[in-house]
C-alpha positions in Angstrom: 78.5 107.8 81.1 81.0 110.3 82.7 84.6 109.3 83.5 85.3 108.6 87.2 87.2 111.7 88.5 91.2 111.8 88.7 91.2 113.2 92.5 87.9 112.8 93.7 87.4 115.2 96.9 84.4 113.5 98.5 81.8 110.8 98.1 78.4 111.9 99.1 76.0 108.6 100.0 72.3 107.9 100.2 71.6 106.9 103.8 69.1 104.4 104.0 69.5 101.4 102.0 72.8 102.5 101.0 74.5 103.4 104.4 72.1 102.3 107.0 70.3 99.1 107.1 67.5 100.7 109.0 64.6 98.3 107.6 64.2 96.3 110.8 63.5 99.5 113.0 60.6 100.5 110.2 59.0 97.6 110.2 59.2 97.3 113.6 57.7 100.7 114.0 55.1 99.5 112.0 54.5 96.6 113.6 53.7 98.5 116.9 51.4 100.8 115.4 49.7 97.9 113.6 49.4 96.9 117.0 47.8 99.9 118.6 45.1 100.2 115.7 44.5 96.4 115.2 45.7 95.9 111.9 47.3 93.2 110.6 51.0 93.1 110.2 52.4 93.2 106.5 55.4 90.8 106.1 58.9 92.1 106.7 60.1 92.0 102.9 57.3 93.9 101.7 58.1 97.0 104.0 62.2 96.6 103.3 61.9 96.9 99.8 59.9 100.3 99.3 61.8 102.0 102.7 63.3 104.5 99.5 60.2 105.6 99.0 59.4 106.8 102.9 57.1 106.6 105.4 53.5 106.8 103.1 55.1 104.0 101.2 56.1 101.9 104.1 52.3 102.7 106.1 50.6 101.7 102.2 52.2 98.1 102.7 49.7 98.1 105.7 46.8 100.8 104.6 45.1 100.6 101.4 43.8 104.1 101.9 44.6 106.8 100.5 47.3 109.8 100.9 45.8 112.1 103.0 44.5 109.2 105.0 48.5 108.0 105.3 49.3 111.3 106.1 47.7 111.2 109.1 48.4 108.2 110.7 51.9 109.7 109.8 53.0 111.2 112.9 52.0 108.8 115.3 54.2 106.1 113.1 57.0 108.5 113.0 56.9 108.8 116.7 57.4 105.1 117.1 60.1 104.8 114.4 61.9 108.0 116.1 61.5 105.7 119.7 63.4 103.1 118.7 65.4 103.9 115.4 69.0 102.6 116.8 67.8 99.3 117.9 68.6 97.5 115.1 69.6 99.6 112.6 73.5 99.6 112.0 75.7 100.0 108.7 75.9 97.5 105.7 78.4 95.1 106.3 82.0 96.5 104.6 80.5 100.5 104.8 82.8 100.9 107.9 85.9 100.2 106.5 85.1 102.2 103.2 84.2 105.2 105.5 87.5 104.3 107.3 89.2 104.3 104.0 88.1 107.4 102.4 88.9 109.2 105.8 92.6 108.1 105.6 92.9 109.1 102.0 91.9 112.9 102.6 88.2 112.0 100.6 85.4 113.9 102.5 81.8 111.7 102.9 78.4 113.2 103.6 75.4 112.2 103.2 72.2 113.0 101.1 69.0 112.0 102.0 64.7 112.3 101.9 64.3 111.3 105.2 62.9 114.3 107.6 65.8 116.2 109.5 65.1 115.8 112.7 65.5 111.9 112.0 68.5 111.9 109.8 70.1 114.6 112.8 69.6 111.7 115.5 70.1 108.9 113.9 73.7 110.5 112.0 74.7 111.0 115.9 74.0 107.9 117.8 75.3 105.8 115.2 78.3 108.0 115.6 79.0 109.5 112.6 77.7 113.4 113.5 81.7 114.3 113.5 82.8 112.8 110.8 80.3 113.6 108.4 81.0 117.0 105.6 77.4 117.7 105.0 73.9 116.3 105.6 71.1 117.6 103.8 67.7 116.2 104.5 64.4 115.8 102.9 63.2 118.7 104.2 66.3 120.7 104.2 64.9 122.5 100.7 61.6 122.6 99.3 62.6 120.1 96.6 64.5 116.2 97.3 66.1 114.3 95.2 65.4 113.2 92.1 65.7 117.4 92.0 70.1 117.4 92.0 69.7 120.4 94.3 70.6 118.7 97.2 73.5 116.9 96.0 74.2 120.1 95.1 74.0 121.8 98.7 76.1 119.0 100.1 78.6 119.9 97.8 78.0 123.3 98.3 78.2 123.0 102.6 81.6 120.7 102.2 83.5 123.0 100.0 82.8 120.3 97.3 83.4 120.6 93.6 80.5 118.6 92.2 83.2 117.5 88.9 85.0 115.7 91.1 82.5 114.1 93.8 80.4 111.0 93.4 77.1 110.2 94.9 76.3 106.4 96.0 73.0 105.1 96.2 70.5 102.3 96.2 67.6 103.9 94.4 66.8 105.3 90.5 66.5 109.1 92.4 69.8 108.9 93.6 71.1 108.3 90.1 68.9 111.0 88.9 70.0 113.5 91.4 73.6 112.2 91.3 73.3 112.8 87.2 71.8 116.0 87.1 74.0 117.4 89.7 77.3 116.4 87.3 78.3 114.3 90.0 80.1 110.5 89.0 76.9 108.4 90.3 77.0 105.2 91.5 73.7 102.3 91.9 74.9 99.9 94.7 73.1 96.3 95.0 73.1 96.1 98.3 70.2 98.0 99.2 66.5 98.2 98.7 65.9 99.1 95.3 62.7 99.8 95.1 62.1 96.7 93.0 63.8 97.4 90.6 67.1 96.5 88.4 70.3 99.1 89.2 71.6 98.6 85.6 68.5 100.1 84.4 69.4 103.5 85.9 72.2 104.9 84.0 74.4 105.2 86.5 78.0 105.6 85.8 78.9 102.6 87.6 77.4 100.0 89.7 78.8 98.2 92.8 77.8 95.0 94.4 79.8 95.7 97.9 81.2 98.6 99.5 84.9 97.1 99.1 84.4 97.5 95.0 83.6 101.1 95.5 87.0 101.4 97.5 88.4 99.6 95.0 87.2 101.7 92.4 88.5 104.7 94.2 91.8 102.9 94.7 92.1 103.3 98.1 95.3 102.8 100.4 93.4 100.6 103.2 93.8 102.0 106.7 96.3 100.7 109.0 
């Protein structure tokens, strides 16, 4: 386990799941293509709890076919999802006021993700963030995502980041991995999706149950 950094200079951050509680607008996507090829609808909490893994995850909860059938029903679903991605999707209760926080204290955020770009590009502007963010790197921003810490590593790279003194937040194993291997302080929130499984199982250097803890940990002067 690494030490938590003296004078951090920025916290990078999955988005969804750790961010984002964008669940309802996949599912909701899914439920309207279920609809247009007659196919039943799988139930809500079976889709929220593999969104980490993407879009073939989320279209397997409905599917059992296999990838390269996924793949192309892929599009059309992503068409829907992009439609109405800001309906319901909006930040995890107490991520506002961290992102508040770490503004006032001179800590830089971005944002690290496997969703496609052209997604994470519109959904990072209408929920308002597109100014405020350092860096965004996408899934499809390199030829490799995370788990590979290369980029975590771009982030850093983009914001003028030392990775020694960043942390990366997230709700899945990959993040940890990626957060690890780049020699950034990781974090494992709770609050997200996990992917089924147990965030003290992923060797992360710490582990967070609300966004106020991982202010907290940072010992942040709270906004006036």
């Amino acid at each position: 386990m690494k030490s938590l950094p003296k004078a951090p200079q920025g916290v990078l951050f999955d988005l969804d799941g750790t961010l984002l509680d964008s669940a309802p607008d996949l599912h909701a996507a899914l439920a309207e293509y279920c609809a247009e090829v007659d196919a039943p609808v799988p139930p809500y909490a079976m889709v929220r709890e593999v969104v980490s893994r993407g879009s073939r995850a989320i279209l397997r909860c409905a599917f059992e076919e296999t990838d390269e059938q996924l793949l192309e029903r892929m599009p059309r679903y992503l068409e829907l999802y992009h439609s109405m991605m800001c309906r319901h999707t909006h930040p995890f209760e107490g991520i506002d006021a961290l992102l508040d926080s770490l503004e006032a204290n001179g800590v830089a955020w971005g944002i690290v993700t496997n969703k496609p770009g052209y997604l994470t590009d519109d959904l990072v502007r209408q929920i308002g963030w597109g100014e405020r963010v350092c860096a965004v790197v996408s899934g499809d921003t390199l030829p490799v995502r995370k788990p590979d810490p290369a980029p975590v590593l771009l982030a850093c790279e983009r914001a003028g980041l030392d990775p020694a003194r960043c942390l990366f937040v997230g709700d899945d194993r990959r993040d940890v991995q990626a957060g690890n291997a780049a020699g950034l302080y990781s974090v494992a929130v709770h609050w997200g999706y996990l992917d089924g499984g147990n965030p003290q199982d992923w060797g992360a250097d710490a582990l967070v149950e609300h966004p106020r803890e991982l202010a907290e940990l940072l010992q942040l002067k709270v906004p006036v």
